[in-house]
C-alpha positions as YAML, in Angstrom:
chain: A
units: angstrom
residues:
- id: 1
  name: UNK
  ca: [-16.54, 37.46, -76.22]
- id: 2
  name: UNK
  ca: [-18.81, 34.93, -73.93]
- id: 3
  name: UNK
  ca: [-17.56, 31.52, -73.24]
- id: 4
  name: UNK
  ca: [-20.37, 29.79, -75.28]
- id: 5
  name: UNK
  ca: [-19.39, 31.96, -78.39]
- id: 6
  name: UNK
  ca: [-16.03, 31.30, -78.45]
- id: 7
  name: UNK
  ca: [-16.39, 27.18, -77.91]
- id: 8
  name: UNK
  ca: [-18.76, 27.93, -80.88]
- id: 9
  name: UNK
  ca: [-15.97, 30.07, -82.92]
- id: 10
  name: UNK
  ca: [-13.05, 27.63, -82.17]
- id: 11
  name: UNK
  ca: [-15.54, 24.67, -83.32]
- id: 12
  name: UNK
  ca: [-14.23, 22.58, -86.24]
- id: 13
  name: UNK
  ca: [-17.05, 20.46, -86.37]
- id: 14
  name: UNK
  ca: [-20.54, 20.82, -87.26]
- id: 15
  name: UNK
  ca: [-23.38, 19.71, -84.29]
- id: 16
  name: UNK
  ca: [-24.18, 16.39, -85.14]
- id: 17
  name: UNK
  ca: [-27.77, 15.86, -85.09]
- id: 18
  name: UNK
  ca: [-29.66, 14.82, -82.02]
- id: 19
  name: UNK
  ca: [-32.49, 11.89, -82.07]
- id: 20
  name: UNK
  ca: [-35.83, 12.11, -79.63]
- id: 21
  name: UNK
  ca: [-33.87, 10.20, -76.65]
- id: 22
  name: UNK
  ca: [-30.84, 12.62, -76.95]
- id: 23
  name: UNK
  ca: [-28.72, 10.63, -78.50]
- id: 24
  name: UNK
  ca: [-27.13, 11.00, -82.13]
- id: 25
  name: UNK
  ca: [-28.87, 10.18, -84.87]
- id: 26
  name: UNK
  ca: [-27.30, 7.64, -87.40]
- id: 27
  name: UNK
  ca: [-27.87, 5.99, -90.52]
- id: 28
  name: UNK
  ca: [-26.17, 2.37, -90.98]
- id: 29
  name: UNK
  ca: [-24.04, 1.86, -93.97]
- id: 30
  name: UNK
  ca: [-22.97, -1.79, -92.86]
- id: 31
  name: UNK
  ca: [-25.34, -4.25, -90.28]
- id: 32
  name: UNK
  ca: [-24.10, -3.71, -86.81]
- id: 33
  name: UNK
  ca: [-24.34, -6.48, -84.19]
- id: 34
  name: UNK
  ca: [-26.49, -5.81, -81.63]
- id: 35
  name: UNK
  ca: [-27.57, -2.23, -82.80]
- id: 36
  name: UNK
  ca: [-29.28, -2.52, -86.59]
- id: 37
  name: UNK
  ca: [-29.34, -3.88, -90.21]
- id: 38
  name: UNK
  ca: [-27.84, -2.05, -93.22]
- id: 39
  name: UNK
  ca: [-30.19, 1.29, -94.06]
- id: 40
  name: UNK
  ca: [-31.39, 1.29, -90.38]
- id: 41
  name: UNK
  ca: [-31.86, 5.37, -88.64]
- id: 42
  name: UNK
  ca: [-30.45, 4.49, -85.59]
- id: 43
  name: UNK
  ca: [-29.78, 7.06, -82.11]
- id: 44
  name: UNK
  ca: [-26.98, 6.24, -80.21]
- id: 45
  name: UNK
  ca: [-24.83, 7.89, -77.86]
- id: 46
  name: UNK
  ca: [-21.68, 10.19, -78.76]
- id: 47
  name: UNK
  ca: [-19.04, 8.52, -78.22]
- id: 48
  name: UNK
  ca: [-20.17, 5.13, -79.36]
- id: 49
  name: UNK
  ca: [-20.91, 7.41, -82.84]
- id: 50
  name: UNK
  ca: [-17.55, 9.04, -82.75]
- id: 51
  name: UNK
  ca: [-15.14, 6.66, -81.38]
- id: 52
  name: UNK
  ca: [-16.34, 3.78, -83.10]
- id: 53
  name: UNK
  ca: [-19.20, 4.00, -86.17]
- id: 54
  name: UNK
  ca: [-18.32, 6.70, -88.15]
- id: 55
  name: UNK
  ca: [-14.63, 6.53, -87.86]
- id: 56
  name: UNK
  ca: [-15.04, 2.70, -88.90]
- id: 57
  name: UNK
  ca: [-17.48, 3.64, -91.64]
- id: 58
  name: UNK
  ca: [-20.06, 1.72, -90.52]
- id: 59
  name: UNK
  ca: [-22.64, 4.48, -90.26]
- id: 60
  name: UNK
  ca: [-23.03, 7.90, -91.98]
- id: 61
  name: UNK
  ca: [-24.93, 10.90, -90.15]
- id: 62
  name: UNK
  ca: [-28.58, 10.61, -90.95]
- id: 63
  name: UNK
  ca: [-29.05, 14.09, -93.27]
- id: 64
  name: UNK
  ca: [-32.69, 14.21, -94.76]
- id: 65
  name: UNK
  ca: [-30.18, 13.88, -98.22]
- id: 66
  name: UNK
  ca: [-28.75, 10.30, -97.29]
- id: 67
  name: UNK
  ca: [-32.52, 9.14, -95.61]
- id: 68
  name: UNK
  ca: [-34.30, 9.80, -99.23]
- id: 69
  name: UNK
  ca: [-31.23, 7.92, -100.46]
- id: 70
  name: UNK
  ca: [-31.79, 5.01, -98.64]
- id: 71
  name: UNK
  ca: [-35.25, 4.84, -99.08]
- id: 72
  name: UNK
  ca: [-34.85, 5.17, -102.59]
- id: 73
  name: UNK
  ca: [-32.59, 2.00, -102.98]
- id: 74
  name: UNK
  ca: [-33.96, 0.04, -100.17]
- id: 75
  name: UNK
  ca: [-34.97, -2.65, -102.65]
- id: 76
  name: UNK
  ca: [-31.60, -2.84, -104.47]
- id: 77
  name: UNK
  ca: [-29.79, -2.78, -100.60]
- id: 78
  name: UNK
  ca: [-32.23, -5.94, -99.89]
- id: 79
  name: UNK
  ca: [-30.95, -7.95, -102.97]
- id: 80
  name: UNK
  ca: [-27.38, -7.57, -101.79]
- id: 81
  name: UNK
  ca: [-27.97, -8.21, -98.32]
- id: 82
  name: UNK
  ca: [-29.68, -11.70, -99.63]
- id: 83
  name: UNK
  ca: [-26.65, -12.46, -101.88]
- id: 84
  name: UNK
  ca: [-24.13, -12.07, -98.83]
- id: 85
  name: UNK
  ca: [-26.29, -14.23, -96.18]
- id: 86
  name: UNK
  ca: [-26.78, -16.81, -99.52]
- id: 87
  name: UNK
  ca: [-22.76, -16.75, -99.49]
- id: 88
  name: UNK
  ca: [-22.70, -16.88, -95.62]
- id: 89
  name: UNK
  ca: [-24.66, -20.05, -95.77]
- id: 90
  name: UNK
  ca: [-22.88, -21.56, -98.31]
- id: 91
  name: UNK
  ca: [-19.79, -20.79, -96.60]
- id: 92
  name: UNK
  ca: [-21.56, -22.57, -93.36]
- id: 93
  name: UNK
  ca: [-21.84, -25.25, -95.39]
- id: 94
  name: UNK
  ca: [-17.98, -26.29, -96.03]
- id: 95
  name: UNK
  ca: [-17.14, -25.34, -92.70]
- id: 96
  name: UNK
  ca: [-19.86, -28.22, -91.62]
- id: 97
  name: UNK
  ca: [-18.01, -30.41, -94.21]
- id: 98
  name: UNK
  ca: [-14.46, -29.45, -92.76]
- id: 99
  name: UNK
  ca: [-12.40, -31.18, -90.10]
- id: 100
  name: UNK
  ca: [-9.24, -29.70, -88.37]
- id: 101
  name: UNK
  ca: [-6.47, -31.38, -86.18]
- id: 102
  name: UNK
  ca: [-4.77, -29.29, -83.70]
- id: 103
  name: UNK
  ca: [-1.36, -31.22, -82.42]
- id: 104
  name: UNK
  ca: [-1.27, -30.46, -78.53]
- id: 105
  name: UNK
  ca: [1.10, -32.25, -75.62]
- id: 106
  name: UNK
  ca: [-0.69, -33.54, -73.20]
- id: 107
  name: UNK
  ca: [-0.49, -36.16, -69.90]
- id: 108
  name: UNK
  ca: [-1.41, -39.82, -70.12]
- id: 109
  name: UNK
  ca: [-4.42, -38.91, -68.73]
- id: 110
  name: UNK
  ca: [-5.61, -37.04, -71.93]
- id: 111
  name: UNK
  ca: [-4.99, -33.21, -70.19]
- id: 112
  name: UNK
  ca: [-3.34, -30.50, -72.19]
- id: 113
  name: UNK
  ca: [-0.44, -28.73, -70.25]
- id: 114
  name: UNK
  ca: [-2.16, -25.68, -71.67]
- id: 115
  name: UNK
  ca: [-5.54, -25.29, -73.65]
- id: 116
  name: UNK
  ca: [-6.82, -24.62, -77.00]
- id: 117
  name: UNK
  ca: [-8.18, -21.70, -77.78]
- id: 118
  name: UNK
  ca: [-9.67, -19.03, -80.84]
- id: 119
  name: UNK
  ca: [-5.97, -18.08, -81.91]
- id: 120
  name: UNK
  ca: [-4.97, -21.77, -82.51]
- id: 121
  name: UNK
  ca: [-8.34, -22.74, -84.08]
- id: 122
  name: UNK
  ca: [-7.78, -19.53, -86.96]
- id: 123
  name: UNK
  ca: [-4.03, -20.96, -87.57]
- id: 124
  name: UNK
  ca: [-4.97, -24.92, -87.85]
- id: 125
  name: UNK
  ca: [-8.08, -22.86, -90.49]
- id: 126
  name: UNK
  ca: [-5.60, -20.78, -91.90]
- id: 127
  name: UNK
  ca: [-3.49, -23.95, -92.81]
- id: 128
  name: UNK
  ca: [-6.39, -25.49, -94.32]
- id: 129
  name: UNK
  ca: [-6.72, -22.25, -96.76]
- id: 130
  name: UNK
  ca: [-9.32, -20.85, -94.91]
- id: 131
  name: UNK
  ca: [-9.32, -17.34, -92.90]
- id: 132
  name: UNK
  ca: [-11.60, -16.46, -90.42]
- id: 133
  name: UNK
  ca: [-11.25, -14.21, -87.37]
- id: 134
  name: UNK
  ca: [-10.45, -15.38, -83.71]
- id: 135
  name: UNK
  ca: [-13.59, -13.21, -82.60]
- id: 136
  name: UNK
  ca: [-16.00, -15.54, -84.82]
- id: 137
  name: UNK
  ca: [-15.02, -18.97, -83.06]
- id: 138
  name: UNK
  ca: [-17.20, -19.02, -80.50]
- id: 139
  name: UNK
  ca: [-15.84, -21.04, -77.30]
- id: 140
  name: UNK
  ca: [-17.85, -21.95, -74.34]
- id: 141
  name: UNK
  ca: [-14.43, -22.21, -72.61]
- id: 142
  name: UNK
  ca: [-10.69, -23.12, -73.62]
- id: 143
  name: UNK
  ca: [-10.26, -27.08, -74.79]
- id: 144
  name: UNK
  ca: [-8.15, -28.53, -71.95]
- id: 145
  name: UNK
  ca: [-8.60, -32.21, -73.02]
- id: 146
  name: UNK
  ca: [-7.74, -34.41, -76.22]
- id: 147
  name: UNK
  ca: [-10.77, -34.98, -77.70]
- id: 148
  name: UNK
  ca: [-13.06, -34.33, -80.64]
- id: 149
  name: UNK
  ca: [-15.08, -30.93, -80.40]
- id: 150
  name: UNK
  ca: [-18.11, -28.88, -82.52]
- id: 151
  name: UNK
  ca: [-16.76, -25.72, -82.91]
- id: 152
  name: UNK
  ca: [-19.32, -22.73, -83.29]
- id: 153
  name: UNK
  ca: [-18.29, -20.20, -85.82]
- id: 154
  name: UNK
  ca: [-20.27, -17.13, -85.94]
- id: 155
  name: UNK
  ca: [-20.40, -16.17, -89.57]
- id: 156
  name: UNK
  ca: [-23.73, -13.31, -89.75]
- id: 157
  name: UNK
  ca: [-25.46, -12.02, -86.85]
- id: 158
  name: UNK
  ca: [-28.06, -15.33, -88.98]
- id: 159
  name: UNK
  ca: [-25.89, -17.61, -90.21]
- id: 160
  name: UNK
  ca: [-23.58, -20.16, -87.39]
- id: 161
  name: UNK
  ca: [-21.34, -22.81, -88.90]
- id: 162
  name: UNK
  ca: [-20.41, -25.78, -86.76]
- id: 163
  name: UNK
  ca: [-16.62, -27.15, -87.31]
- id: 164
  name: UNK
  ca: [-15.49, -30.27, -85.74]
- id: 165
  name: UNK
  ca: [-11.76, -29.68, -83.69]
- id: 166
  name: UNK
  ca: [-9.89, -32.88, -83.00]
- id: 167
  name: UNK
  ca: [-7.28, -32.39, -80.48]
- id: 168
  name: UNK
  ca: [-5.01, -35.19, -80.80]
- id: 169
  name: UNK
  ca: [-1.75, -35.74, -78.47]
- id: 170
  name: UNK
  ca: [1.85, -34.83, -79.75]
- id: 171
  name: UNK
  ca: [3.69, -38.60, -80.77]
- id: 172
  name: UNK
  ca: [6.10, -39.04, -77.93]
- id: 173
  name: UNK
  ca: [9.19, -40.90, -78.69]
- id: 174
  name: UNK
  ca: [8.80, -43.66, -76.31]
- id: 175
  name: UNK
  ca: [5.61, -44.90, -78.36]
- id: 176
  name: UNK
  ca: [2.45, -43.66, -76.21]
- id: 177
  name: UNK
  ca: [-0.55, -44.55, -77.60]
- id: 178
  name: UNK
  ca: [-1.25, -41.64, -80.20]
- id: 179
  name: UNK
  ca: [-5.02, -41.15, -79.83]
- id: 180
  name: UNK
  ca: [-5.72, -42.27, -76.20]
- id: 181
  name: UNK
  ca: [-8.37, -40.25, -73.95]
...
């Protein structure tokens, strides 16, 4: 028995299917950042398609089967994708409305002896009864001074929310002036 026909006799997996460019063909179940919208025939390369989209269901192979699918409720896939950036906005909305306080020590100078960063951001959120992920605050750098800060969140690859961040100084017990910077 040939090399080829044994690899071929020992493989568990059918040969996923190949797009123009040589890549793997792929239809989205979810919107992917940076790659395509829900319902999208996408070709990317293997390992991107096996280490990461189909294990994480976010993309299904691309059989002629699941393509006529699509195509037949491409109209019912656009109302729901509407509903969800409708609820993305709104969400946008209280975030804009919301203010958080983050308690941090700092010098009299107004300098943390540390930073602010995603992961204390989520927790001050979390307190407030609202969970987000530390990979949706986007920071154009940790906060290293007291201060009062808009916040980016990234809610949809269309939808931002801004979210003002106070940093305010821990109270000392010799009476510093809570506030000052």
């Amino acid at each position: 028995m040939s090399k080829s026909a044994t690899r071929r006799a020992n493989s568990h997996f059918k040969r996923l299917p190949k797009g123009p460019n040589g890549g793997i063909e792929l239809l989205l179940i979810h919107n992917v950042e940076h790659l395509g919208r829900q319902g999208d025939l996408v070709e990317v390369k293997s390992g991107y398609a096996l280490n990461y989209l189909l294990p994480q269901g976010l993309a299904t192979i691309a059989t002629d089967h699941h393509k006529r699918m699509v195509e037949k409720h491409r109209e019912k896939l656009r109302a729901i994708e509407l509903e969800k950036l409708k609820s993305y906005r709104e969400q946008a909305d209280e975030l804009a409305k919301q203010s958080i306080t983050i308690v941090a020590n700092a010098n009299d100078e107004g300098h943390l002896y540390g930073s602010v960063g995603p992961h204390e951001i989520v927790d001050a959120l979390k307190a407030s009864g609202i969970t987000l992920a530390q990979d949706q605050i986007r920071l154009e750098g940790p906060l290293k001074e007291l201060g009062l800060y808009t916040v980016k969140i990234h809610l949809h690859s269309e939808v931002d929310a801004s979210l003002k961040v106070w940093v305010v100084p821990t109270v000392a017990a010799e009476g510093g002036e809570p506030g000052a910077g």
